[in-house]
C-alpha positions in Angstrom: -6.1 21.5 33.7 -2.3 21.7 33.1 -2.0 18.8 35.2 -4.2 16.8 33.6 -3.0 17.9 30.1 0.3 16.4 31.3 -1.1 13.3 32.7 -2.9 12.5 29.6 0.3 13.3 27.0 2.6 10.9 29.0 -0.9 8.3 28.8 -0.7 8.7 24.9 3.2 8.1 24.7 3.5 5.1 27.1 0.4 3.7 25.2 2.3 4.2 21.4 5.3 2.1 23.4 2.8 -1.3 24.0 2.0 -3.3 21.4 -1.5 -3.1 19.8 -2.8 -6.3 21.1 -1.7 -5.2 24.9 -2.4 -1.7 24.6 -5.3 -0.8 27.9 -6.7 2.2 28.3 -6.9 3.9 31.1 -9.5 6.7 32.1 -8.7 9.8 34.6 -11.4 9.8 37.4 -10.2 13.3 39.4 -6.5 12.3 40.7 -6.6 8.8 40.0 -5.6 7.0 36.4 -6.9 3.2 36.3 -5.8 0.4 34.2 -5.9 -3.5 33.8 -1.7 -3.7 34.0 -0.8 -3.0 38.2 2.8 -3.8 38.4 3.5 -5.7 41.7 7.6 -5.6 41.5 9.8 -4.7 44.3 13.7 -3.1 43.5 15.4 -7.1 44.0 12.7 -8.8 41.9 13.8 -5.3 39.0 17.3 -5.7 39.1 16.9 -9.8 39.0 14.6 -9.4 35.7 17.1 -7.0 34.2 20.4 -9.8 35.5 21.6 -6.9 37.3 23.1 -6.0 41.0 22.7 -3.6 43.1 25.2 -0.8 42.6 25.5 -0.3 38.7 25.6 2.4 36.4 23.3 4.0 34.1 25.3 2.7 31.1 24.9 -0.7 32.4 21.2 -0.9 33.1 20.7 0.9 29.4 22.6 -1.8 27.9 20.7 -4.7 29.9 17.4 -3.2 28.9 18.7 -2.2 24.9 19.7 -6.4 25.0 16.2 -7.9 26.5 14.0 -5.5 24.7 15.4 -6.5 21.1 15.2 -10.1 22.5 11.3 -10.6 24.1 9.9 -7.2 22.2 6.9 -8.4 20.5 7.8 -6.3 17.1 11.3 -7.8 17.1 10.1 -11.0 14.5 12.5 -13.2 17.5 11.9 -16.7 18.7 11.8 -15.1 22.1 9.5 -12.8 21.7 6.9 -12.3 23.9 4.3 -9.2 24.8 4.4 -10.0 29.0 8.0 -10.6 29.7 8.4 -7.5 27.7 5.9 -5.6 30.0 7.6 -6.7 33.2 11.2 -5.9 31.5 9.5 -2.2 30.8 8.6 -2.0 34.6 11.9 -3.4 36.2 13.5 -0.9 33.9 11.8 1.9 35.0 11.9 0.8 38.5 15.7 0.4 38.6 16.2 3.9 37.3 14.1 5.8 39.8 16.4 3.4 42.3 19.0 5.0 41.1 17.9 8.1 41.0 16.8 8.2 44.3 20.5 7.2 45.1 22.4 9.6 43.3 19.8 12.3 45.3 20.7 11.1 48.8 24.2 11.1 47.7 24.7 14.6 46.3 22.0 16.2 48.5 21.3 18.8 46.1 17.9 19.7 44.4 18.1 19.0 40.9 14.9 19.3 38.3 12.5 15.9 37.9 13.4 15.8 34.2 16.5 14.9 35.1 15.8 11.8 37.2 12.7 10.9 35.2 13.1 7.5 34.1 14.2 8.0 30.1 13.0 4.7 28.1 14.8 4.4 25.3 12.7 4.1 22.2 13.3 0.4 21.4 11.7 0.7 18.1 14.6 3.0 16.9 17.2 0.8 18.4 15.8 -2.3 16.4 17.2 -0.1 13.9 20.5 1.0 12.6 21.7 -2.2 13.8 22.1 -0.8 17.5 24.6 1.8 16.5 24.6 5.6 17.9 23.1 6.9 20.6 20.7 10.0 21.0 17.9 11.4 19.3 16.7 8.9 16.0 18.4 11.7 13.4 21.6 11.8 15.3 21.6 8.2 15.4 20.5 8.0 11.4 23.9 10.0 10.7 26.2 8.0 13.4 24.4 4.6 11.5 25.6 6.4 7.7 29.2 7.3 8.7 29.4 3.2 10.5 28.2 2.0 7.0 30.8 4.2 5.1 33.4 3.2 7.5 32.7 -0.4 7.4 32.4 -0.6 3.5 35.7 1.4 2.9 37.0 -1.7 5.1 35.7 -4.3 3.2 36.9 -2.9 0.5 40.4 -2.7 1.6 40.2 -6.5 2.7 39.1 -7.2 -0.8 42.1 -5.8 -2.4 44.4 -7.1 0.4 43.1 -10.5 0.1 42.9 -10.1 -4.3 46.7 -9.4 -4.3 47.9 -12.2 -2.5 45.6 -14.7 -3.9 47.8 -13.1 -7.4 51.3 -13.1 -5.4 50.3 -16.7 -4.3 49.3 -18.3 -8.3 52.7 -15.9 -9.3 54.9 -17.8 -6.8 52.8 -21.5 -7.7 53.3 -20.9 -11.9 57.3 -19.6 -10.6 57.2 -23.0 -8.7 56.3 -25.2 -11.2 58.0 -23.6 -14.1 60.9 -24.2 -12.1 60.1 -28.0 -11.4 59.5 -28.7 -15.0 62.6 -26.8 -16.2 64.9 -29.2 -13.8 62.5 -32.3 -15.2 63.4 -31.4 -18.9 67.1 -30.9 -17.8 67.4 -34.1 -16.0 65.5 -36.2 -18.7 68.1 -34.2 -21.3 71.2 -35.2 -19.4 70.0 -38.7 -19.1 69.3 -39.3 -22.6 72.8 -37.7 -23.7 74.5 -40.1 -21.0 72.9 -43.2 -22.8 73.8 -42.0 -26.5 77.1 -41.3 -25.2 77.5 -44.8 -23.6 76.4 -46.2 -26.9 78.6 -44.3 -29.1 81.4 -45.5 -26.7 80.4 -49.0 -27.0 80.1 -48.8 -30.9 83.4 -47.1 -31.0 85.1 -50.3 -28.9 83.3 -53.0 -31.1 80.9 -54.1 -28.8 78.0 -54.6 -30.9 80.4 -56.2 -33.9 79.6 -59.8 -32.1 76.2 -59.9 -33.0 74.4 -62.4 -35.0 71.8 -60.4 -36.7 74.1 -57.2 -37.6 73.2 -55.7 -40.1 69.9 -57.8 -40.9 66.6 -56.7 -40.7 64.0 -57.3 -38.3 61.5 -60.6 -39.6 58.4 -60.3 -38.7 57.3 -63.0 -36.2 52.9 -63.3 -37.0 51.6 -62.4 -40.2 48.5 -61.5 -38.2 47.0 -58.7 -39.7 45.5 -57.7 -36.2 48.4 -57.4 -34.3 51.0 -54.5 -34.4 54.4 -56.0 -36.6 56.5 -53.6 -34.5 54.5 -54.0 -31.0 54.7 -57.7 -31.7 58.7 -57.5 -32.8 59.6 -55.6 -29.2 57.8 -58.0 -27.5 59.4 -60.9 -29.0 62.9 -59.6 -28.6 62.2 -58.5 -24.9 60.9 -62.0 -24.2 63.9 -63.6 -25.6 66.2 -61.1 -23.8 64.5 -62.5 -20.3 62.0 -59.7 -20.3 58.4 -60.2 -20.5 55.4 -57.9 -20.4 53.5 -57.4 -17.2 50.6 -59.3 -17.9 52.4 -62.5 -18.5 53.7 -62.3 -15.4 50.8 -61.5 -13.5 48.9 -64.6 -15.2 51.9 -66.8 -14.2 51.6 -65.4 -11.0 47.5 -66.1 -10.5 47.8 -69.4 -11.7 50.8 -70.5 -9.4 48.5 -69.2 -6.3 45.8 -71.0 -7.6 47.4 -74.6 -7.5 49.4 -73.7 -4.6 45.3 -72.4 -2.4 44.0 -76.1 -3.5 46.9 -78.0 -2.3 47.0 -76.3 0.6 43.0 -76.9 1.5 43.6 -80.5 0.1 46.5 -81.5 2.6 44.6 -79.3 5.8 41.5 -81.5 4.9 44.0 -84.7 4.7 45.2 -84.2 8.0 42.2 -83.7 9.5 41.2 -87.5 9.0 38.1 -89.6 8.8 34.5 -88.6 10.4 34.9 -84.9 11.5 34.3 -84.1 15.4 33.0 -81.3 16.6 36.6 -80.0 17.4 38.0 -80.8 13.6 34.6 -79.3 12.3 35.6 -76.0 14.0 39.3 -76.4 12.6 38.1 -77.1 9.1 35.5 -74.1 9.3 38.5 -72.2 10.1 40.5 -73.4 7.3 37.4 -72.4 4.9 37.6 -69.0 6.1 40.8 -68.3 6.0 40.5 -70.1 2.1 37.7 -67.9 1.1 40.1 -64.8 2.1 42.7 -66.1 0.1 40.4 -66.5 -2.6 38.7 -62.7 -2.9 42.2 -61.5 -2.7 43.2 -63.2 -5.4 40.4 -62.4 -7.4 41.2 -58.6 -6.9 44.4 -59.8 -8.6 42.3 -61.1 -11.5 40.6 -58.1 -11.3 44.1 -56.2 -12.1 45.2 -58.2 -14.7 42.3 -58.2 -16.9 43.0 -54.3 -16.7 46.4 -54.1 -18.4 45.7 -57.7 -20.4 45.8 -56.2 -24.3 43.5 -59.0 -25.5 40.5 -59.8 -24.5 40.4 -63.2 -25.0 43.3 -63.9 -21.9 41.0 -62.0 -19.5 40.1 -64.5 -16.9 37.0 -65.1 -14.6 36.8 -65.0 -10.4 37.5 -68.2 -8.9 34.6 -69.5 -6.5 35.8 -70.2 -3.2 32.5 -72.5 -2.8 33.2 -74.7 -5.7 36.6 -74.9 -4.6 36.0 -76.1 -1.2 33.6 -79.1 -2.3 36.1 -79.7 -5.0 38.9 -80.2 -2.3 36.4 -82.4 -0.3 35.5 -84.6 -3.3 39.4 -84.4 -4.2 39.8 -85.5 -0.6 37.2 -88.4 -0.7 38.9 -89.6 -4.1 42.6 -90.3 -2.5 40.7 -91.7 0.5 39.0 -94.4 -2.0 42.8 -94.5 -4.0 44.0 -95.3 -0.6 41.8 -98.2 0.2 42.0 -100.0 -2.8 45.5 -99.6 -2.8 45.9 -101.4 1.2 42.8 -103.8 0.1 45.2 -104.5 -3.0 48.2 -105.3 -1.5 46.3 -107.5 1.6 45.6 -109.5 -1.4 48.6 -109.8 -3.0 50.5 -110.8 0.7 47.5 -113.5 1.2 48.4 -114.9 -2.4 52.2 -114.6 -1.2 51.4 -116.7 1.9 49.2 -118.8 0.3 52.2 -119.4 -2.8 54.9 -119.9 -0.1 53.8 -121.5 2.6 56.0 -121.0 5.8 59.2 -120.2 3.9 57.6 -117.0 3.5 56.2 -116.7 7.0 60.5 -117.4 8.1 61.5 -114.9 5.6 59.4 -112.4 7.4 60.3 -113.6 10.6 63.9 -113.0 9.9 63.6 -109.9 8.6 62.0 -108.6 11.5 
């Protein structure tokens, strides 16, 4: 009966260890206890399902099984989860132990008690827990699991503050840095403006500004335009006739210089190529156009700059085309061409009439000549 009692207990507890879904249950007929699960593993095929050798420790087979059972337990809410691997995890596990029981018996040669080489399973459940932390009995491991938390939020705590003060030190040292920069900034821009008052004091004091032929006259005001500035006006006026002009004006000068110079260009390339295109001067001229039409967006990202700093709106100007440019150089082309031939079919004219006026005097002129 006390056999039986016993056989029956350990039943119910490997049965609470198997999911719900798995769970068989066995009956007790005399000696023998039947069930649907008959493990066919040998001690290799264990330790190979545990990726484990022959010849570890306890600690070592504990950990392998602690690893795979969070990993393939059906409970675990894993990817890898999965009722049978688990099963045959459970049996390698329990398989490897009594190996190494068995072992550690033949080595020692002493009679010890069965408790203490029955295989222990760990109670995954609780190890799913407390974030694997502790070992023992599930209370002992609850208090380890309290004192880790403890532990680990006094440390994060003292990262906190370690990481809060030098994030001050660092803004204290940046506002010291810049204070600094803008201190030597105001300083410099001081000592410059003292050195020009002081260079014009000088030059006052020696007379050079008695030449001048508006001393002492006011400033006339060059447009009586109510929409422009007088004074913005007056400075420009006096830069431009001091050889200074504004940025703009330059910039326009400079777009329309490029301009002519892109058309004469495409003009003379198309000259030289001739009459009738080839095949070979139809390539060169394709060539030409490409490089033109580069040319040409560059340019208009020039135009594109100066109609940001022009101050009237009226001067903005508009892209150029680089198609309309190219069929104008072609019928520019095609123009000097006719220019051309009127011009030779002209003077063939004018050297018949010659010949025709002078006879053979001008036919020993032109011999002599040559």
């Amino acid at each position: 009966v006390i056999l039986t009692n016993n056989i029956a207990h350990h039943l119910m507890v490997r049965q609470a260890m198997i999911p719900r879904k798995l769970k068989v249950f066995p009956y007790i007929c005399g000696n023998r206890m039947l069930s649907g699960y008959k493990p066919k593993s040998n001690i290799k095929d264990s330790y190979k399902i545990l990726e484990l050798e022959e010849g570890c420790s306890l600690d070592d087979i504990r950990n392998s099984y602690r690893s795979l059972a969070k990993k393939y337990h059906p409970d675990s809410s894993s990817a890898t989860a999965d009722s049978e691997a688990f099963m045959k995890i459970e049996e390698a596990y329990r398989v490897v132990l009594s190996d190494v029981a068995t072992k550690k018996k033949l080595k020692e040669n002493n009679e010890e008690e069965e408790d203490q080489f029955k295989p222990k399973a760990p109670q995954h459940r609780h190890y799913l827990s407390f974030e694997g932390v502790g070992f023992g009995t599930p209370s002992q491991r609850e208090k380890q699991y309290m004192q880790f938390r403890v532990d680990r939020a006094t440390e994060q705590v003292l990262e906190y503050r370690k990481q809060r003060l030098e994030s001050q030190y660092a803004a204290t040292d940046l506002m010291k840095a810049k204070d600094v920069r803008q201190s030597k900034k105001v300083k410099i821009t001081q000592a410059v403006e003292r050195l020009v008052e002081d260079l014009i004091q000088e030059s006052m004091a020696k007379g050079d500004f008695d030449n001048l032929s508006g001393k002492g006259k006011p400033l006339q005001k060059f447009s009586d335009c109510p929409h422009i500035d007088p004074m913005t006006h007056n400075l420009n006026r006096i830069l431009i006739d001091n050889g200074y002009q504004p940025e703009w004006i330059l910039m326009q000068k400079e777009i329309r210089e490029t301009i002519e110079r892109l058309r004469k260009s495409i003009v003379a390339s198309r000259s030289k190529l001739g009459g009738p295109m080839t095949p070979y001067t139809q390539k060169q001229w394709n060539r030409i156009c490409e490089q033109f039409i580069e040319d040409i967006r560059k340019l208009n990202k020039r135009i594109d700059n100066f109609n940001l700093v022009v101050p009237i709106l009226s001067r903005q100007m508009v892209h150029f085309s680089a198609d309309k440019e190219i069929v104008r150089a072609q019928e520019t082309y095609e123009a000097l061409m006719e220019n051309r031939e009127a011009f030779n079919s002209d003077t063939k004219e004018n050297e018949e009439e010659n010949v025709k006026r002078f006879g053979w005097k001008s036919s020993l002129f032109k011999w002599l000549n040559l």
